[in-house]
C-alpha positions as CSV (number, residue, x, y, z in Angstrom):
1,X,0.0,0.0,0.0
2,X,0.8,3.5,-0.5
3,X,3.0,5.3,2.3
4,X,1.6,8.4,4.1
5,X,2.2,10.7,7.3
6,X,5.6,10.5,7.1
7,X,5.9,13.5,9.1
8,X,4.1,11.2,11.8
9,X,7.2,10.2,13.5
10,X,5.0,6.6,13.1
11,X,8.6,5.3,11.3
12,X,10.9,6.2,14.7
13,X,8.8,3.7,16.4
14,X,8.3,-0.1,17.1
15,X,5.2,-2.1,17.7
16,X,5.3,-4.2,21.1
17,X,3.9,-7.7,21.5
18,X,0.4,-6.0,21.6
19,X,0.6,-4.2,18.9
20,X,1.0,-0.9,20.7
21,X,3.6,1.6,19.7
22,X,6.5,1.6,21.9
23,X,8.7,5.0,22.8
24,X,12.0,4.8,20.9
25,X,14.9,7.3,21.5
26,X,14.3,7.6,17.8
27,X,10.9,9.0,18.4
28,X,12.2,11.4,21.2
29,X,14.6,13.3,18.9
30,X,12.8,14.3,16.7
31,X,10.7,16.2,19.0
32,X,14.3,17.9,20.3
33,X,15.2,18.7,16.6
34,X,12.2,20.9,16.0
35,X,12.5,24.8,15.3
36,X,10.9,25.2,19.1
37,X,13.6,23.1,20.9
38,X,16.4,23.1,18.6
39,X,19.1,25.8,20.1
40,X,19.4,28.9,18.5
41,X,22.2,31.9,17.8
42,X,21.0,33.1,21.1
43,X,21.1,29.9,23.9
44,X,23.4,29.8,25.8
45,X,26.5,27.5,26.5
46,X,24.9,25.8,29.3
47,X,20.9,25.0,26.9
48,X,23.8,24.1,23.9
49,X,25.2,21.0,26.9
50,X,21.6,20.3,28.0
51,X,20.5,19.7,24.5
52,X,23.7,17.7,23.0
53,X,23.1,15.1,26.0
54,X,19.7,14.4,25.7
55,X,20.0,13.9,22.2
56,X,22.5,11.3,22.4
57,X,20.4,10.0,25.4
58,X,16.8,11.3,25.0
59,X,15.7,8.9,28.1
60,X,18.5,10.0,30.3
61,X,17.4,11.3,33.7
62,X,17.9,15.5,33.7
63,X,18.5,16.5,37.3
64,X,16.9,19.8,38.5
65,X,20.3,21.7,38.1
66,X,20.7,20.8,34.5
67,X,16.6,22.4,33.6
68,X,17.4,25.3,35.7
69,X,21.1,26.4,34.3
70,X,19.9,27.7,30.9
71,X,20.4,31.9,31.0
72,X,17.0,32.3,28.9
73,X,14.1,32.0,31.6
74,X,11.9,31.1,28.4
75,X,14.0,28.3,27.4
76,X,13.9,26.4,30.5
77,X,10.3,26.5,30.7
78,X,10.5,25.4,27.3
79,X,12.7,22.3,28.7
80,X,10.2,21.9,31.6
81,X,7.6,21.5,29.9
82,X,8.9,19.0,27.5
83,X,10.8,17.0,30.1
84,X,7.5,16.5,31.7
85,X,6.2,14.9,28.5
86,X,9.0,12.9,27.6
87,X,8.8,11.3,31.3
88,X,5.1,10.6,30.9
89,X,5.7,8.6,27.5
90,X,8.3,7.0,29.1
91,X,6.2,6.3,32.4
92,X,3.4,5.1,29.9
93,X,6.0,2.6,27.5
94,X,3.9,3.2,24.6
95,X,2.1,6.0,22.9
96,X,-1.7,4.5,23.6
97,X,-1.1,4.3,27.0
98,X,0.6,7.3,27.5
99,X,-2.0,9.1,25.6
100,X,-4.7,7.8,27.7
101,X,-2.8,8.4,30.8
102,X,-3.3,12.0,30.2
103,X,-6.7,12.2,29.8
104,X,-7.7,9.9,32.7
105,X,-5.2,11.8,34.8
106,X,-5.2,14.7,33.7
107,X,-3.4,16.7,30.8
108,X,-3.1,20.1,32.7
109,X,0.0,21.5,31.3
110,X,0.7,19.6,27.9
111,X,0.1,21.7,24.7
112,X,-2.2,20.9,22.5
113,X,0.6,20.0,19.8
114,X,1.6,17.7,22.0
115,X,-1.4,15.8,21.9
116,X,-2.0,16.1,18.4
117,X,1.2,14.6,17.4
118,X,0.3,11.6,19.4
119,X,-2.8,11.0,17.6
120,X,-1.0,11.6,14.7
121,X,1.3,8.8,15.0
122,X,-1.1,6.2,17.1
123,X,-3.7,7.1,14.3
124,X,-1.2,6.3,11.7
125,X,-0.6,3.1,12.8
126,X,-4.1,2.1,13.2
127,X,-4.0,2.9,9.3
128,X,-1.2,1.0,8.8
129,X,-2.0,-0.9,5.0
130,X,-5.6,0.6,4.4
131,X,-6.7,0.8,1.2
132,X,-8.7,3.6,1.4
133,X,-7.4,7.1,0.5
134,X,-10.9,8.4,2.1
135,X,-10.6,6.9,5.8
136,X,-7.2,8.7,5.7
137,X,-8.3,11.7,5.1
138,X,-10.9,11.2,7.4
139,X,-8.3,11.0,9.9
140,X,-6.9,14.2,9.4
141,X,-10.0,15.5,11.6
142,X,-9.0,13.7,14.5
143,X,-5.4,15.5,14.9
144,X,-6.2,18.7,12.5
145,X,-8.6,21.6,12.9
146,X,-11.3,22.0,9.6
147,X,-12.9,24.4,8.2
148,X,-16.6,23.5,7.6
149,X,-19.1,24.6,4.7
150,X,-22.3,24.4,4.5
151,X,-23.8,24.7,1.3
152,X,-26.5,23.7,-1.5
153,X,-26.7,20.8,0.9
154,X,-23.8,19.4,1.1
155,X,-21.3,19.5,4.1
156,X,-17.4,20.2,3.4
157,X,-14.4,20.3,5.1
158,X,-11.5,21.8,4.8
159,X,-8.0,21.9,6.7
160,X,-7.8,25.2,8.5
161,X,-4.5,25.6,8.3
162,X,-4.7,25.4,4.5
163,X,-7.3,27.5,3.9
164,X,-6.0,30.5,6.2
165,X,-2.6,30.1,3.6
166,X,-4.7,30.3,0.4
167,X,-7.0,33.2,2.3
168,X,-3.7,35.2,3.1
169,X,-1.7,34.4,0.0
170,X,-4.2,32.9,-2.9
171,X,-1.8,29.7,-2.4
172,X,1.7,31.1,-3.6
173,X,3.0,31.1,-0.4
174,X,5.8,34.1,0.4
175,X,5.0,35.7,-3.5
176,X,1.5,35.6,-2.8
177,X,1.8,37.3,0.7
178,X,3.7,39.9,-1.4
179,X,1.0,40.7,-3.9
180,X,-2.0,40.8,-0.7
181,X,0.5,42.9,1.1
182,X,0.6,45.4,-1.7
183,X,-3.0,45.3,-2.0
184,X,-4.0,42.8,-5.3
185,X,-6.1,40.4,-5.5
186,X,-3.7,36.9,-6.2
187,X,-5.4,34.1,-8.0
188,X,-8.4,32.1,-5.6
189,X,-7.3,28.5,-5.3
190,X,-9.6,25.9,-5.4
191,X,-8.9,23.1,-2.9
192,X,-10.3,19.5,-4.8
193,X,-13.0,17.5,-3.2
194,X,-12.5,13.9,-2.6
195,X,-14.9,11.0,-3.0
196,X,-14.9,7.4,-4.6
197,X,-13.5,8.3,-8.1
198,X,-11.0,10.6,-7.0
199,X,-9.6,9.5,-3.5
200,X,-6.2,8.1,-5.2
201,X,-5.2,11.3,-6.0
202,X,-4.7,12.1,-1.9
203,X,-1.8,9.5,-1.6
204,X,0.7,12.1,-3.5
205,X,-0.2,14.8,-1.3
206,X,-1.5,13.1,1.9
207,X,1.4,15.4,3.9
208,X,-0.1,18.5,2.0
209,X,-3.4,18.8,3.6
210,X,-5.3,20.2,0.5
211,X,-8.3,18.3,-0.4
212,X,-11.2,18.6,0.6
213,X,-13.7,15.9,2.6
214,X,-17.4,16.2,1.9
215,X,-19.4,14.7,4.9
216,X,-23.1,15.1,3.5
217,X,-25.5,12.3,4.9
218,X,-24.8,9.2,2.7
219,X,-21.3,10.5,1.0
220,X,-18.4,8.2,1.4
221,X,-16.4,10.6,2.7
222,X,-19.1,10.5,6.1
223,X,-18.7,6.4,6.0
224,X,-15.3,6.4,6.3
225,X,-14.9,8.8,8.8
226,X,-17.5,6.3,11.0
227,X,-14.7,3.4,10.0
228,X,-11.8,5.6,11.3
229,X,-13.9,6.3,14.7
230,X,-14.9,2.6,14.7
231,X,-11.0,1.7,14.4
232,X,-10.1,4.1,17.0
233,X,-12.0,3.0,19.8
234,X,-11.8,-0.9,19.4
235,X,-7.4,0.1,19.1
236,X,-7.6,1.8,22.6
237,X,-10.1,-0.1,24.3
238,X,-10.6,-3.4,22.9
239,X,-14.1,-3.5,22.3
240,X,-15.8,-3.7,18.7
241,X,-18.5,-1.1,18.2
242,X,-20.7,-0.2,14.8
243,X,-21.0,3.2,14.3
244,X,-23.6,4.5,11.9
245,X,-24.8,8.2,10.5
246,X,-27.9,9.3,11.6
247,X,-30.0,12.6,10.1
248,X,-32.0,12.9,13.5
249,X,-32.2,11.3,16.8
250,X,-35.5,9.9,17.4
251,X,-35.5,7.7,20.7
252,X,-37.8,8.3,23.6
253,X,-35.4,5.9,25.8
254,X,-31.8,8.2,24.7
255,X,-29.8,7.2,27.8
256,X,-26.1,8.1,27.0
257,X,-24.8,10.9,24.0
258,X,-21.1,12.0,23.2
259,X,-20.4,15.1,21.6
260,X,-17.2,14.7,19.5
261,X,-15.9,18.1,20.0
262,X,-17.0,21.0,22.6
263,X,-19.9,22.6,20.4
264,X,-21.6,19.0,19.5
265,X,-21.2,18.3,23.5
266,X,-22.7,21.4,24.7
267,X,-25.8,21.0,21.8
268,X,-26.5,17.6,23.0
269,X,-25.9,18.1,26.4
270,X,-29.0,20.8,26.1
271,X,-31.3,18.5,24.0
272,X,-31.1,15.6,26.2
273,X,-32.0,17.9,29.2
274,X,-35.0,19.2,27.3
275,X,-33.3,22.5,26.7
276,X,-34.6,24.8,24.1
277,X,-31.3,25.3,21.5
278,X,-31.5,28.3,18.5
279,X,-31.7,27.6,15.1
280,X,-28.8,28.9,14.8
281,X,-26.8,26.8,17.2
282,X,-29.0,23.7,16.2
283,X,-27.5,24.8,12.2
284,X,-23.8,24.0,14.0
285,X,-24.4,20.0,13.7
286,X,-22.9,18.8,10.9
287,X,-23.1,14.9,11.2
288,X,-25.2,12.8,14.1
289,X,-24.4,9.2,14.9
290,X,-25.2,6.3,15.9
291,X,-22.9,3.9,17.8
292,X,-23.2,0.4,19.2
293,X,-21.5,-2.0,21.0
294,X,-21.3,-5.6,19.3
295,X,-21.5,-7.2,22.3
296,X,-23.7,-5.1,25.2
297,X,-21.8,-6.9,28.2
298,X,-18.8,-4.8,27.3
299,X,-21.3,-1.6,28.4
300,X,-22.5,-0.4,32.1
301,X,-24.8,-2.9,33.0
302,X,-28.1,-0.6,33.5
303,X,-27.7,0.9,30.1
304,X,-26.4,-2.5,28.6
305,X,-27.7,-2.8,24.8
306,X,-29.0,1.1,24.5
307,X,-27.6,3.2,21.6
308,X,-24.8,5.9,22.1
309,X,-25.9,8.9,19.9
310,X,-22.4,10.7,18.9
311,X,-22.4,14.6,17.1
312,X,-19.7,16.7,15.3
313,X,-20.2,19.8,14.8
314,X,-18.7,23.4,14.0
315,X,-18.3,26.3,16.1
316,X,-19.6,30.1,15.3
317,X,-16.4,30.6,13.0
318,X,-17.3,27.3,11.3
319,X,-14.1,25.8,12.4
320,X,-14.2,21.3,13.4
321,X,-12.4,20.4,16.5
322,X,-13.0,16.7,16.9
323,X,-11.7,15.6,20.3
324,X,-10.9,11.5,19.7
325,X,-10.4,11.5,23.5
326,X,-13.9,11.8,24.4
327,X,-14.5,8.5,22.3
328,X,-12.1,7.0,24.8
329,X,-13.0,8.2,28.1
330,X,-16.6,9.3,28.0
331,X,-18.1,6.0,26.7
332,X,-20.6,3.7,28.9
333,X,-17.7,0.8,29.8
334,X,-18.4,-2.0,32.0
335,X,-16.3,-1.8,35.4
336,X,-12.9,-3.7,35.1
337,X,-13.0,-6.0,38.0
């Protein structure tokens, strides 16, 4: 099969007997070659040391001295909050349970980068030989921000990052920041759609983010992002579940919902309460599901066989957050005895 997301870091690591991703050295440097970490003209003698021994070590213990000697205040809060990371991969052995371990315990003080570059790399193994160019995109919305639109029916999304380049620049990068700057018009640039016929055309640009993913009710592009959330959740937690688009939730016995991202969450908390929600905020849902567990024993006992409704949806600026934690953490599990 095609390769993809090399920029994952998925190639610096190695699968355990579980089929979990295990922290390599490998994996650690390349977080300390990034621009952010990387020394500059600037650092100082003492960051230069600190940074040449972890990466020929990237697991070695750092004592307190070593994170407190840089001269640059900023840089070793920088190192502080990265040496907190590192230690909770390494506490975790692999990337699943590491990235779990956040969530359960709490991520208070690890950037949202962070995070995303673990689902990057988790989700890129779960992917590992699919044949489908679709789910893969699909899974750029669990670790990258999109821009929805709504029109003519039909529900489109966009990476964010992508469209704010061809907004500011008309897609020409530095030359086309120099024609907006000096106030022309450059080019619009349309980003291409992806469905059935066209999906091969993603695996020469999967790293370039610029297709687009239509998620009307019955498009494929919707379907496979149900398969990527499917795959997802039995990866992490070991139980098969079906997961289904819905256009509406009609159930006079709706016991248990999930919003995939904070606006989805906060609509369906207010509908299941019997809430009245706007028009407008109502507009905001995007896609509604329907999930299920093959096997109802794996669920809380007094909800045991009962649907789990699921929503995505966009925010006032139209912008797609999905949060593929709350897939892990806020579902109905049976107790672990």
């Amino acid at each position: 099969m095609p390769d993809f997301w090399s920029e994952s870091g998925y190639h610096l690591l190695r699968r355990d007997a579980d089929g979990r991703l295990a922290v390599t050295d490998d994996f650690l440097r390349a977080y300390l070659a990034r621009p952010e970490m990387a020394p500059v003209a600037e650092s100082c003698a003492a960051e230069r040391a600190l940074h040449a021994r972890l990466m020929e070590a990237p697991s070695r213990p750092v004592s307190e001295a070593e994170v407190s000697a840089p001269a640059d205040p900023d840089a070793v809060a920088n190192w502080r909050v990265w040496l907190a990371f590192r230690d909770r991969l390494l506490a975790g052995g692999t990337l699943e349970a590491a990235y779990l371990a956040l969530f359960r315990e709490g991520a208070r003080g690890v950037p949202g980068l962070f995070l995303d570059q673990l689902v990057h790399a988790i989700l890129r193994g779960i992917l590992e030989g699919t044949p489908s160019a679709l789910r893969v995109r699909a899974g750029e919305l669990l670790f990258r921000t999109q821009i929805a639109s709504v029109e003519g029916g039909r529900v489109r999304l966009a990476d964010a990052e992508t469209v704010e380049m061809h907004a500011a620049t008309g897609g020409f990068g530095s030359l086309g920041r120099l024609v907006t700057e000096a106030g022309m018009a450059p080019r619009s640039v349309e980003l291409d759609v992806l469905d059935e016929r066209t999906q091969e055309e993603y695996w020469a640009r999967a790293g370039r983010h610029d297709t687009v993913l239509d998620i009307t009710f019955g498009a494929a592009g919707l379907d496979a992002l149900s398969r990527v959330l499917e795959s997802w959740v039995a990866h992490f937690l070991a139980v098969r579940v079906s997961i289904q688009p819905v256009q509406t939730i009609r159930d006079e016995r709706w016991v248990w919902h999930v919003g995939l991202d904070a606006e989805g969450s906060a609509i369906l908390n207010d509908l299941y309460r019997g809430q009245p929600v706007e028009e407008e905020r109502l507009a905001r849902i995007l896609s509604l599901f329907r999930l299920e567990f093959a096997d109802p024993a794996a669920m809380r006992a007094d909800i045991a066989g009962r649907p789990v409704y699921l929503a995505l949806a966009m925010d006032a600026d139209r912008r797609v957050r999905l949060k593929p934690q709350n897939l892990l953490v806020n579902l109905p599990l049976a107790a672990v005895s």
